[in-house]
MOPAC internal coordinates of N, CA, C and O (Angstrom, degrees):
PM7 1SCF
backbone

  N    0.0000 0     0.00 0     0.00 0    0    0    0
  C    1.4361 1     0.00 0     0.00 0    1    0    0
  C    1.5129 1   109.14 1     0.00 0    2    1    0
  O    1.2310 1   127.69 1   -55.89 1    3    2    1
  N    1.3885 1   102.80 1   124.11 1    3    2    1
  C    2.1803 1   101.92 1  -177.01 1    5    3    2
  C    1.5614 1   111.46 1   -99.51 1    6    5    3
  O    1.2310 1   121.96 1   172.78 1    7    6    5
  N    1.4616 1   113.86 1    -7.22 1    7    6    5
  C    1.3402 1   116.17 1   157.45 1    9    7    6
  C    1.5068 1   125.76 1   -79.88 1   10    9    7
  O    1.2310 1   119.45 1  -164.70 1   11   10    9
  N    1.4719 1   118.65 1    15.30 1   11   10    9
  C    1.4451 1    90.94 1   174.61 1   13   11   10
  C    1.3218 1   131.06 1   -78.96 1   14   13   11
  O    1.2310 1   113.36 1   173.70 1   15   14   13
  N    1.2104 1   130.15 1    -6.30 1   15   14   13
  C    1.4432 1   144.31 1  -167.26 1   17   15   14
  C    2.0476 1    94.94 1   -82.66 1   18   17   15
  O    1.2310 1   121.75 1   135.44 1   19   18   17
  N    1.5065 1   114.26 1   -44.56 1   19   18   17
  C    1.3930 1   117.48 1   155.50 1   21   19   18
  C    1.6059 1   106.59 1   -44.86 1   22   21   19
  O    1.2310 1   120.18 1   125.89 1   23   22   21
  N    0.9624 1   117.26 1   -54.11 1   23   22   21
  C    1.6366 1    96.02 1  -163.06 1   25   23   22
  C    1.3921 1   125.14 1  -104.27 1   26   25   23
  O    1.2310 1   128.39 1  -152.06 1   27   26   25
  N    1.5894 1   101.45 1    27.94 1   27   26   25
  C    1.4246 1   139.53 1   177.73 1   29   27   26
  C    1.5842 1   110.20 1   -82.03 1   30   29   27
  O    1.2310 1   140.10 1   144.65 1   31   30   29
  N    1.4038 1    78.60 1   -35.35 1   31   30   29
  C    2.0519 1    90.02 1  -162.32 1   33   31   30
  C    1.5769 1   113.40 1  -110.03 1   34   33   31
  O    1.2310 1   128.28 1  -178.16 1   35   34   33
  N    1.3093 1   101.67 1     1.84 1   35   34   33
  C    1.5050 1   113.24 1   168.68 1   37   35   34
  C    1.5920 1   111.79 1   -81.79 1   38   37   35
  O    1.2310 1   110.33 1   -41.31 1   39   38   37
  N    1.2680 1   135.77 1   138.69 1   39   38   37
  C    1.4493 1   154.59 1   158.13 1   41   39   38
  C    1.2788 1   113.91 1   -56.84 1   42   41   39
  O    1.2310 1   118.96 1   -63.88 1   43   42   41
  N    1.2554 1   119.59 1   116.12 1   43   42   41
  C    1.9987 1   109.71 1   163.37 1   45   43   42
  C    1.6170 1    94.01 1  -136.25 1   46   45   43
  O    1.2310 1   146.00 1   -13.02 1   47   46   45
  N    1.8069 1    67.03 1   166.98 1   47   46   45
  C    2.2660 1    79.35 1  -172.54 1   49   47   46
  C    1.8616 1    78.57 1  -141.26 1   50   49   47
  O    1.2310 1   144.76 1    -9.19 1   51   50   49
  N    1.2074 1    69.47 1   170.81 1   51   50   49
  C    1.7670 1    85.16 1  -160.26 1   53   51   50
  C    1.7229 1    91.11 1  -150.95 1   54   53   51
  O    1.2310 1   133.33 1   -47.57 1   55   54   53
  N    1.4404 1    91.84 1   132.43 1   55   54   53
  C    1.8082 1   112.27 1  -150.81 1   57   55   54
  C    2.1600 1    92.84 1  -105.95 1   58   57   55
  O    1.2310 1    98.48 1   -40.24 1   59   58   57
  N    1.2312 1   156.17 1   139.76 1   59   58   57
  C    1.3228 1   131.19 1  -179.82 1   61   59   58
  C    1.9043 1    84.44 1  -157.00 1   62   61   59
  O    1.2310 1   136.22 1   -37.25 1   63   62   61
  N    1.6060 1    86.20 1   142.75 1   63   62   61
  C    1.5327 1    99.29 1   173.79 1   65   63   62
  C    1.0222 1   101.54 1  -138.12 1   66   65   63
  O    1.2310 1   119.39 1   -52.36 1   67   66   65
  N    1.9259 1   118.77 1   127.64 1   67   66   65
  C    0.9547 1   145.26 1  -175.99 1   69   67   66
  C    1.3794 1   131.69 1   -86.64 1   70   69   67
  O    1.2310 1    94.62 1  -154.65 1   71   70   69
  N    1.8037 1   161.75 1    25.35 1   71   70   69
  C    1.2398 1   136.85 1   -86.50 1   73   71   70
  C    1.9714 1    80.74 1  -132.99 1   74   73   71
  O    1.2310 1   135.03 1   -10.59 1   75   74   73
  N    1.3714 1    88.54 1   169.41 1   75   74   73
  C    2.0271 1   106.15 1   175.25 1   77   75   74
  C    1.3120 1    93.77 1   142.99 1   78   77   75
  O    1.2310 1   126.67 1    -0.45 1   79   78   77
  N    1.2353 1   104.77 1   179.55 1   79   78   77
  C    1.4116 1   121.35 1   136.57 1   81   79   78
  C    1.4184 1   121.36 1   -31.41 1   82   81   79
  O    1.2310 1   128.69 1   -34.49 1   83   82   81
  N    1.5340 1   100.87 1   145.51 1   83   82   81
  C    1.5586 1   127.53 1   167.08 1   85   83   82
  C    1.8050 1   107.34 1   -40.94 1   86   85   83
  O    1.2310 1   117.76 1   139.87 1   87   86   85
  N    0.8593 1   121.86 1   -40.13 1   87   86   85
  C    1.9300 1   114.24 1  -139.46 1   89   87   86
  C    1.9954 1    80.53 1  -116.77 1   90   89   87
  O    1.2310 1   116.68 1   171.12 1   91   90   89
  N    1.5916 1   123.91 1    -8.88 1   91   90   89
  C    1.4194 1   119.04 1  -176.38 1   93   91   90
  C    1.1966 1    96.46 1   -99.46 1   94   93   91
  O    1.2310 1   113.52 1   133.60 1   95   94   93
  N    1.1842 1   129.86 1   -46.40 1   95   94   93
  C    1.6416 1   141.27 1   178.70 1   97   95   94
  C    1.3405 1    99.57 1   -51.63 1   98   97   95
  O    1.2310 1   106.31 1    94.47 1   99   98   97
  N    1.2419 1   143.05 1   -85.53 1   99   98   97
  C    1.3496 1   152.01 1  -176.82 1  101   99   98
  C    1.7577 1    87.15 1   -49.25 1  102  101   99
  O    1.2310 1   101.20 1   114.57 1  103  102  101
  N    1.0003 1   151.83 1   -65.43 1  103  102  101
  C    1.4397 1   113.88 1  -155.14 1  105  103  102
  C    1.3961 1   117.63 1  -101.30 1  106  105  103
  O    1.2310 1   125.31 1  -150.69 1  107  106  105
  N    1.2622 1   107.41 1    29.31 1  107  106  105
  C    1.8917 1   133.00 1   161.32 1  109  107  106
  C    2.1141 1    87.51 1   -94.44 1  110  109  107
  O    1.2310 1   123.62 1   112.90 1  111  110  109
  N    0.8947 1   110.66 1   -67.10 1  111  110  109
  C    1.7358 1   114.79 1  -167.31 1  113  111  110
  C    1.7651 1   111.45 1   -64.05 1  114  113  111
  O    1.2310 1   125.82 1   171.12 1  115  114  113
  N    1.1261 1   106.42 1    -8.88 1  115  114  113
  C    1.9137 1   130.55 1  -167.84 1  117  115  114
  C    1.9898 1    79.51 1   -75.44 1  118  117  115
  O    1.2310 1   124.23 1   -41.31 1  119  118  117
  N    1.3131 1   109.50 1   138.69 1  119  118  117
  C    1.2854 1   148.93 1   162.50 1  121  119  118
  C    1.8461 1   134.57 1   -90.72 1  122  121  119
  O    1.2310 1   141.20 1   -73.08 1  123  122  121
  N    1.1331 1    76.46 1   106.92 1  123  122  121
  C    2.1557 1    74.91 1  -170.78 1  125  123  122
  C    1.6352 1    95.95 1   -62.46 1  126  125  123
  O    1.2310 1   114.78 1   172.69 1  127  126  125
  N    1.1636 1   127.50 1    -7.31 1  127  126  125
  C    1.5819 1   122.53 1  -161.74 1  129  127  126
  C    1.6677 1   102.53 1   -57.25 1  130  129  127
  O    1.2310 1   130.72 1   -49.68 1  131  130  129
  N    0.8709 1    96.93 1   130.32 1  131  130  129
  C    2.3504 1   109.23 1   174.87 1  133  131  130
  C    1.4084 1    92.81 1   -70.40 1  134  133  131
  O    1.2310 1   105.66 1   144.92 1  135  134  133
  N    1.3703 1   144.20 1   -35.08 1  135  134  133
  C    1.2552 1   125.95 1  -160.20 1  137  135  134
  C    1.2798 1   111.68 1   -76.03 1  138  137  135
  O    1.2310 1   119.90 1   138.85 1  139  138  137
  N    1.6392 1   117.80 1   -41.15 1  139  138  137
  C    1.3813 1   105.02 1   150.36 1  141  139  138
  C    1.3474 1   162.48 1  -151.13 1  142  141  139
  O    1.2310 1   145.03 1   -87.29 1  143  142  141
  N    1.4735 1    68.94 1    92.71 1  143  142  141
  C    1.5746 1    99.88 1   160.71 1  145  143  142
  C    1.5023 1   128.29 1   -88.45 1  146  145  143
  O    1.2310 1   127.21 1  -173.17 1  147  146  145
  N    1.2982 1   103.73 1     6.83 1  147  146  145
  C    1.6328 1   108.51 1  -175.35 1  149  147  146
  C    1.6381 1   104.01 1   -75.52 1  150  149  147
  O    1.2310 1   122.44 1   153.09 1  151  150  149
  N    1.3212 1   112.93 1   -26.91 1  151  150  149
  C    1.6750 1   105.49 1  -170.26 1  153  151  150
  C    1.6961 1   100.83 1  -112.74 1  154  153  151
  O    1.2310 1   114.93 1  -161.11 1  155  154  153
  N    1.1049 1   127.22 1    18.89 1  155  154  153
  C    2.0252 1   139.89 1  -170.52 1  157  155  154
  C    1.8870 1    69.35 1   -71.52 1  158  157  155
  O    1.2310 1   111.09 1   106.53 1  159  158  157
  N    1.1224 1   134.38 1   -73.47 1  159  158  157
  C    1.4204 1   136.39 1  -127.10 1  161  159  158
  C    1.9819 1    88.72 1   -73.06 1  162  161  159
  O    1.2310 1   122.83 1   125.22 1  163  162  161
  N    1.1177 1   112.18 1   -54.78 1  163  162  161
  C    1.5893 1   129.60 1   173.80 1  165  163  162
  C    1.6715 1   115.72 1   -30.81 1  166  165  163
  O    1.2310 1   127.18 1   113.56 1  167  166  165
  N    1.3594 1   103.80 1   -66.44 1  167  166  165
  C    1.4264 1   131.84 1   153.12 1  169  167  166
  C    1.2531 1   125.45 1   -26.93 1  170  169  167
  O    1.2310 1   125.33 1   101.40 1  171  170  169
  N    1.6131 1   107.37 1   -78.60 1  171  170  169
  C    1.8608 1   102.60 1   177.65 1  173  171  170
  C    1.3894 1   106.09 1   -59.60 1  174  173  171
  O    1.2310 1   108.69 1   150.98 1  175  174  173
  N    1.2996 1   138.76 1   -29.02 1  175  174  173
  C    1.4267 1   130.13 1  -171.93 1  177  175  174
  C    1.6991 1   108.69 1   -97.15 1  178  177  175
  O    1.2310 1   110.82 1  -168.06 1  179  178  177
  N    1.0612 1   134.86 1    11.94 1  179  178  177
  C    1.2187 1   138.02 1   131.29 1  181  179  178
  C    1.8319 1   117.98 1   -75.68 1  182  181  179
  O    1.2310 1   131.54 1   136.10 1  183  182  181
  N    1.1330 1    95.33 1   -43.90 1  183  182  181
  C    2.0390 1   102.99 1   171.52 1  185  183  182
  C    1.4842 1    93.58 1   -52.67 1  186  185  183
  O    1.2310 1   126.84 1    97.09 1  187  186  185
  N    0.9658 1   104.45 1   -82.91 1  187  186  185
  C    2.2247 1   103.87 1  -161.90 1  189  187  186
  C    1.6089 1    95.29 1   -63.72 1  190  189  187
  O    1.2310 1   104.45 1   164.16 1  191  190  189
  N    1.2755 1   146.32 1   -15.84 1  191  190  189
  C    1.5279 1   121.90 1   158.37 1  193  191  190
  C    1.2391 1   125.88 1   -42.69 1  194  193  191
  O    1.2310 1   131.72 1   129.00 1  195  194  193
  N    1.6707 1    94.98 1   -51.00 1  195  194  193
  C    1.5322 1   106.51 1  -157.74 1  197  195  194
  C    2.0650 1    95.70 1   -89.77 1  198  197  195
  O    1.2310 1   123.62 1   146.03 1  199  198  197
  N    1.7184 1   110.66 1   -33.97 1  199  198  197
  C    1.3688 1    90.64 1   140.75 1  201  199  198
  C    1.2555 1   149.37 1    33.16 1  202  201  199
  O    1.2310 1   147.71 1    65.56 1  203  202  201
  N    1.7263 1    63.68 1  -114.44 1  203  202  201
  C    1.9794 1    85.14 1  -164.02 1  205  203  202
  C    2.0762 1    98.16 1   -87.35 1  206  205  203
  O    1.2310 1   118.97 1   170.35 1  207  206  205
  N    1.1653 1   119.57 1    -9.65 1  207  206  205
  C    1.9364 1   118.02 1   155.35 1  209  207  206
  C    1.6637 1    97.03 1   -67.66 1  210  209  207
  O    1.2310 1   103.58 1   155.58 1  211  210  209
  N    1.0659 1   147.82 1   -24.42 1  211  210  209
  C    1.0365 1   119.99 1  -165.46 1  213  211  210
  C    1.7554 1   104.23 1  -114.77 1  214  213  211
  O    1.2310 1   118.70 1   174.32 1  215  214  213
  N    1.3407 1   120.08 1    -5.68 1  215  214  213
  C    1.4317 1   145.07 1  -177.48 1  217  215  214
  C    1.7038 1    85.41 1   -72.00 1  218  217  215
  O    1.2310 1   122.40 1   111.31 1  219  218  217
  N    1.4015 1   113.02 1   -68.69 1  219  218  217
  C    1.3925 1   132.56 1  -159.38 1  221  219  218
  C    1.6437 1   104.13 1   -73.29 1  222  221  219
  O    1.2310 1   129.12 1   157.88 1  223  222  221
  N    1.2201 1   100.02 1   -22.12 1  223  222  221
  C    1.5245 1    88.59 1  -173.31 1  225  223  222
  C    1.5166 1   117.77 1    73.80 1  226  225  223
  O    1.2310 1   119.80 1  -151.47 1  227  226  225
  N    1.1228 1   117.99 1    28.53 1  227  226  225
  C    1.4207 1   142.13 1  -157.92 1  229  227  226
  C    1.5890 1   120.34 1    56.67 1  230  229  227
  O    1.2310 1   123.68 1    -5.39 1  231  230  229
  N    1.1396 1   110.54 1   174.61 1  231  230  229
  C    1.8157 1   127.53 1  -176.52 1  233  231  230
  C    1.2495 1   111.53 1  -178.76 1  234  233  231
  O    1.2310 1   120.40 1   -10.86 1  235  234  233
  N    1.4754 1   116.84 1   169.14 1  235  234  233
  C    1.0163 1   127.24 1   158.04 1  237  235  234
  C    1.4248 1   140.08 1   -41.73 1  238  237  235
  O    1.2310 1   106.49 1   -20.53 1  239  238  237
  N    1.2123 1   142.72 1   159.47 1  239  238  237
  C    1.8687 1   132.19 1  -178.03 1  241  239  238
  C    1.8210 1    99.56 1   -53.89 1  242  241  239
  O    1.2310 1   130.42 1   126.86 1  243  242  241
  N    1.5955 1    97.51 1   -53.14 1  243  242  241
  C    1.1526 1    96.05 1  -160.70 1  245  243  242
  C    1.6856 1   126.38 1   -77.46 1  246  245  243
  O    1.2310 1   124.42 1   166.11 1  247  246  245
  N    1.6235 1   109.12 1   -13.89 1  247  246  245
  C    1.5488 1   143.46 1   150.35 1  249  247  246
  C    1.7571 1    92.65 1   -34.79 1  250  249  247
  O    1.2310 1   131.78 1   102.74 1  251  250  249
  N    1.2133 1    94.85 1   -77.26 1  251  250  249
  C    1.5230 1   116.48 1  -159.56 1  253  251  250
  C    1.5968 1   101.04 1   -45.30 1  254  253  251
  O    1.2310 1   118.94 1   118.53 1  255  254  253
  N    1.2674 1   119.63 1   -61.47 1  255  254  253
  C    1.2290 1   122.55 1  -154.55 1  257  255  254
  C    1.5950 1    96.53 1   -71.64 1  258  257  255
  O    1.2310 1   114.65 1   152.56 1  259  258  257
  N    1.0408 1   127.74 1   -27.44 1  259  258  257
  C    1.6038 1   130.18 1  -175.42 1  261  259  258
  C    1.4589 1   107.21 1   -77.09 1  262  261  259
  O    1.2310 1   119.64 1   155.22 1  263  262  261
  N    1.6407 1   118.28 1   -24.78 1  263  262  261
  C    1.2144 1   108.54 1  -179.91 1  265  263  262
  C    2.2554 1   114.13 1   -92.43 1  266  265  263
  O    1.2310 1   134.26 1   171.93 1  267  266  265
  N    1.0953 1    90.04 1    -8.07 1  267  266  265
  C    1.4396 1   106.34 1  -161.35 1  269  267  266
  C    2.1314 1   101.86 1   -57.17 1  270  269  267
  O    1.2310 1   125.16 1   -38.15 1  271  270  269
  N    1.0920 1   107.70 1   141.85 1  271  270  269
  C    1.6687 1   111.25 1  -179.19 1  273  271  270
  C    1.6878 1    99.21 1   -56.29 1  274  273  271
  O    1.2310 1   123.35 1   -37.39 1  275  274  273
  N    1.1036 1   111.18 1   142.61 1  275  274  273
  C    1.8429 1   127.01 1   170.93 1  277  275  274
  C    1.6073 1   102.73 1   -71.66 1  278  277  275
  O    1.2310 1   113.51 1   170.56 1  279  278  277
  N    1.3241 1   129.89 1    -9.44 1  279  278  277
  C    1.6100 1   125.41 1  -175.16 1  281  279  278
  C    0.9390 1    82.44 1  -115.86 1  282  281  279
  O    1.2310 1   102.63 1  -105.65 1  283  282  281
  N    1.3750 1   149.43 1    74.35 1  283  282  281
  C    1.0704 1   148.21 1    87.07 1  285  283  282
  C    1.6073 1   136.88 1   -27.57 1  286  285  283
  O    1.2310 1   101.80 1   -29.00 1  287  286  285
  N    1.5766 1   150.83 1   151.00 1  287  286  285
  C    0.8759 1   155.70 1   177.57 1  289  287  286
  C    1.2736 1   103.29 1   -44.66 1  290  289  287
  O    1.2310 1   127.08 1    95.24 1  291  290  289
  N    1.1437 1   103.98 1   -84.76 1  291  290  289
  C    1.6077 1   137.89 1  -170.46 1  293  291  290
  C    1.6663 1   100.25 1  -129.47 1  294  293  291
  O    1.2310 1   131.08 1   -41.05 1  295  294  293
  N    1.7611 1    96.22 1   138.95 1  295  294  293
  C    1.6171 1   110.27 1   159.54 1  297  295  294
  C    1.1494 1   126.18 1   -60.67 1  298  297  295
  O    1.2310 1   121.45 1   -66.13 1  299  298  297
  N    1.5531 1   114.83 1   113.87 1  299  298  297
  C    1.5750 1   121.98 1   157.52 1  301  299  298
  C    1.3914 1   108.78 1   -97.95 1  302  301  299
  O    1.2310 1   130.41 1   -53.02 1  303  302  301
  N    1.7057 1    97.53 1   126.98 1  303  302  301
  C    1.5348 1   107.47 1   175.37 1  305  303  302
  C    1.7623 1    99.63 1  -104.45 1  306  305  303
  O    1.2310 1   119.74 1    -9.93 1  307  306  305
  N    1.2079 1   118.10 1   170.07 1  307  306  305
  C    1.6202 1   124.51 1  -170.65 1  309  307  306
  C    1.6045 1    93.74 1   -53.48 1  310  309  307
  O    1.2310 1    85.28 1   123.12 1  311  310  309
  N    1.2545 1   171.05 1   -56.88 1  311  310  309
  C    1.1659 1   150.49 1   159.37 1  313  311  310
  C    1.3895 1   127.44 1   -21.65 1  314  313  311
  O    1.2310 1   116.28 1   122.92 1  315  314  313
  N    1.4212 1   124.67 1   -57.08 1  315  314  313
  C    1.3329 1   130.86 1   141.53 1  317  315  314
  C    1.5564 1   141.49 1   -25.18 1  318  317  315
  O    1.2310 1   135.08 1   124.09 1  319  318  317
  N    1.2319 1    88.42 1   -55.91 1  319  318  317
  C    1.6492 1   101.55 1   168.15 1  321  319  318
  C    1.6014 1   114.05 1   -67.58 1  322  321  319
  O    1.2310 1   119.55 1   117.40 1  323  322  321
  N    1.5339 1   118.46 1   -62.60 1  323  322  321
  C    1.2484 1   103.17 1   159.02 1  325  323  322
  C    1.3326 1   136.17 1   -28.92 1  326  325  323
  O    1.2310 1   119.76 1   126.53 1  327  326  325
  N    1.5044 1   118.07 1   -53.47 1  327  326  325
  C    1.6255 1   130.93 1  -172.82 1  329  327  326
  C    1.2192 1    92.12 1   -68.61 1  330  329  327
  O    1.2310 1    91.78 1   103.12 1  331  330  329
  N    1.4130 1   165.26 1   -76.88 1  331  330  329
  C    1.1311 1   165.92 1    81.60 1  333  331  330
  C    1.6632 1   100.26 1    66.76 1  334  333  331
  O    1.2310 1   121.83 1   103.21 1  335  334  333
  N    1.0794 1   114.10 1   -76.79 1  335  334  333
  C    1.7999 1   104.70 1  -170.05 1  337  335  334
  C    1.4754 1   118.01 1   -77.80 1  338  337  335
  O    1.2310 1   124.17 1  -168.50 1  339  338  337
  N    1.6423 1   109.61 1    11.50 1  339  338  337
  C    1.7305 1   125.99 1  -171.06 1  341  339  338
  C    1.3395 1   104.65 1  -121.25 1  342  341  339
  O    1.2310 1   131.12 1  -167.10 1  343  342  341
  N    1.2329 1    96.14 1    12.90 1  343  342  341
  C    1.6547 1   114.38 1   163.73 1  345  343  342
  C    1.6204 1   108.78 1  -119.18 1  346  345  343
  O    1.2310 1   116.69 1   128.24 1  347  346  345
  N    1.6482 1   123.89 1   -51.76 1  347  346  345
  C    0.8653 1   115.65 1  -159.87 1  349  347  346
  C    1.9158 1    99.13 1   -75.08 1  350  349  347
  O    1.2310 1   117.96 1   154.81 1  351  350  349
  N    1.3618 1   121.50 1   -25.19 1  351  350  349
  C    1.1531 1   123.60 1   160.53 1  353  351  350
  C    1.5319 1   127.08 1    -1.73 1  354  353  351
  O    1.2310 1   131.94 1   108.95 1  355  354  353
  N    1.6092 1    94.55 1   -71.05 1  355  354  353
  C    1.7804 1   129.70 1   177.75 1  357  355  354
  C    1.0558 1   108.45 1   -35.70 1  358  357  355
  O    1.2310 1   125.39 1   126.89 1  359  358  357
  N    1.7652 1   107.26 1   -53.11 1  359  358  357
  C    1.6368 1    96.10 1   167.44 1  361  359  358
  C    1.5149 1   130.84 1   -97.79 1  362  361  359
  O    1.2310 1   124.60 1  -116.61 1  363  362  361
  N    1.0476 1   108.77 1    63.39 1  363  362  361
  C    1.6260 1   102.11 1  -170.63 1  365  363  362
  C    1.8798 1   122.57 1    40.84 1  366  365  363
  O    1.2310 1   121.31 1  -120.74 1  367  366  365
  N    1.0196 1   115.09 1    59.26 1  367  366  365
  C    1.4141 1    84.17 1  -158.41 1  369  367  366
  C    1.9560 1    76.42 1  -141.79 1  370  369  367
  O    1.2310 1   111.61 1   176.35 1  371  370  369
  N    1.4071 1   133.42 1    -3.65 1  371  370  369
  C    1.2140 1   138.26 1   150.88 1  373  371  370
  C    1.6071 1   112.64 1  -142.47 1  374  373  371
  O    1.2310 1   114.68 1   -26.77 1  375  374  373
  N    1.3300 1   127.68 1   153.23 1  375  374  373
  C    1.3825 1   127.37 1   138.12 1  377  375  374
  C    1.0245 1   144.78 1  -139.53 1  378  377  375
  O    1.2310 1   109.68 1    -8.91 1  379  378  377
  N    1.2963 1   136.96 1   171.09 1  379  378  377
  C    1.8127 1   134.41 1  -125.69 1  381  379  378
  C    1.7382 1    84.74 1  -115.59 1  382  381  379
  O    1.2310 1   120.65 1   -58.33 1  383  382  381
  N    1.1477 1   116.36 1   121.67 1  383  382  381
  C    1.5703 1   125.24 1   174.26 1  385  383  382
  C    1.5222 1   104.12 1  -121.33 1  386  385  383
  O    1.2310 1   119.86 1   -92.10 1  387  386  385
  N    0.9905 1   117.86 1    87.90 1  387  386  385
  C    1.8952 1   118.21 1  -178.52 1  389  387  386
  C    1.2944 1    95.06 1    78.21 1  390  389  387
  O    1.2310 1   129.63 1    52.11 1  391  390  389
  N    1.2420 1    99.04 1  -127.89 1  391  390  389
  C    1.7736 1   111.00 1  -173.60 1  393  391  390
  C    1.5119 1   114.12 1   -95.32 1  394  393  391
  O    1.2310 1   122.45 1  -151.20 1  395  394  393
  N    1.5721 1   112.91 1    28.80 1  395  394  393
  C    1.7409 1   111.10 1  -147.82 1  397  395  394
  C    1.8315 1    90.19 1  -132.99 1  398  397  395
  O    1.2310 1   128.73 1   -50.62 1  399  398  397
  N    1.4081 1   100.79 1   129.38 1  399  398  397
  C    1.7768 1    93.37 1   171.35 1  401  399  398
  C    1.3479 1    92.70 1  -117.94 1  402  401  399
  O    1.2310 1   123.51 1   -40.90 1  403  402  401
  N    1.5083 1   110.87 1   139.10 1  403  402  401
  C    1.1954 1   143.83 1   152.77 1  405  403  402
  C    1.6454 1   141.78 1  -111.89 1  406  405  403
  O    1.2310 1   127.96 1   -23.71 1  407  406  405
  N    1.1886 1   102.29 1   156.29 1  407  406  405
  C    1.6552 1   110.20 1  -177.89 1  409  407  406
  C    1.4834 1   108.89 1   -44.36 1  410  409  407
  O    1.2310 1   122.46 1   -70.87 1  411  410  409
  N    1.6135 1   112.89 1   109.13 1  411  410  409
  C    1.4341 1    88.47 1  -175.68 1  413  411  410
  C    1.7467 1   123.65 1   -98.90 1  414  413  411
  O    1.2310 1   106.86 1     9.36 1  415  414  413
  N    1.2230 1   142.06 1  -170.64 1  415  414  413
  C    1.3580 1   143.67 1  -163.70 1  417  415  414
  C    1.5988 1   105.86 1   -35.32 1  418  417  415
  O    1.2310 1   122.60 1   128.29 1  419  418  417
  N    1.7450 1   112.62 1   -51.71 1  419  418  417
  C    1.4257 1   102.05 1  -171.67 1  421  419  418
  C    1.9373 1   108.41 1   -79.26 1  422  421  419
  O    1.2310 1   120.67 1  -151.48 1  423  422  421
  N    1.0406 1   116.32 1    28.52 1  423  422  421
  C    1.2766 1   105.91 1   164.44 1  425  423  422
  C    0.9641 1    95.35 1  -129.87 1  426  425  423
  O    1.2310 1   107.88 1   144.32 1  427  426  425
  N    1.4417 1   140.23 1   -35.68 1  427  426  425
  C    1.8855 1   114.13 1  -175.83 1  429  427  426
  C    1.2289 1    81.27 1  -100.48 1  430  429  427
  O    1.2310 1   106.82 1  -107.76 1  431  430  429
  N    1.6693 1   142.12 1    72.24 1  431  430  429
  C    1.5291 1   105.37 1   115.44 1  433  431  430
  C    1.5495 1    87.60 1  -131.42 1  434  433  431
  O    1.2310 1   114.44 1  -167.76 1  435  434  433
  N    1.4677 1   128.14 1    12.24 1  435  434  433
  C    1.7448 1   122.74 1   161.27 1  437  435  434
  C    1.7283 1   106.38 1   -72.94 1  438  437  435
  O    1.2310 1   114.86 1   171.05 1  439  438  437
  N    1.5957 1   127.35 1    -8.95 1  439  438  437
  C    1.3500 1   132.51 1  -152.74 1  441  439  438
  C    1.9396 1    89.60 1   -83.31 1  442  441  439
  O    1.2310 1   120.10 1   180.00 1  443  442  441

């Protein structure tokens, strides 16, 4: 073929639709890359935080931390969870009503 250097210098875009379930979609789009994997462990234990606040329908730090899965990364005790949900706050994604954290706007309006 004496055109390939022509079709070297041409532009394409490439259009792809993905559909299923939540947990099939993400592990079609999931990455073998090692680099990152440094924050995979960070990640799932922000997933089952926010979870088990939205499992519970909110609770207390110390609610929370009693309900949280044992395969977890690392232990969060009710100090943790707080420091942890006073971050996830920032992004809408819980909020602090008295002493009570809940699912905040960007998760009940993804529901």
């Amino acid at each position: 073929m004496g055109d390939e250097e022509d079709i070297e210098d041409e532009a394409v875009s490439v259009s792809m639709e993905i559909s299923g379930n939540y947990d099939e979609v993400m592990s079609k789009l999931a990455t073998e890359d090692e680099g990152s994997t440094s924050l995979v462990s960070l990640l799932d234990d922000l997933e089952q935080l926010l979870d088990t606040v939205v499992r519970m329908d909110g609770g207390t730090r110390s609610a929370i931390a009693q309900q949280l899965p044992k395969d977890m990364t690392v232990s969060f005790d009710a100090q943790a969870v707080v420091d942890t949900l006073q971050v996830l706050e920032r992004y809408d994604l819980v909020v602090l009503e008295g002493n009570t954290w809940k699912p905040g706007p960007k998760l009940t309006t993804e529901e």
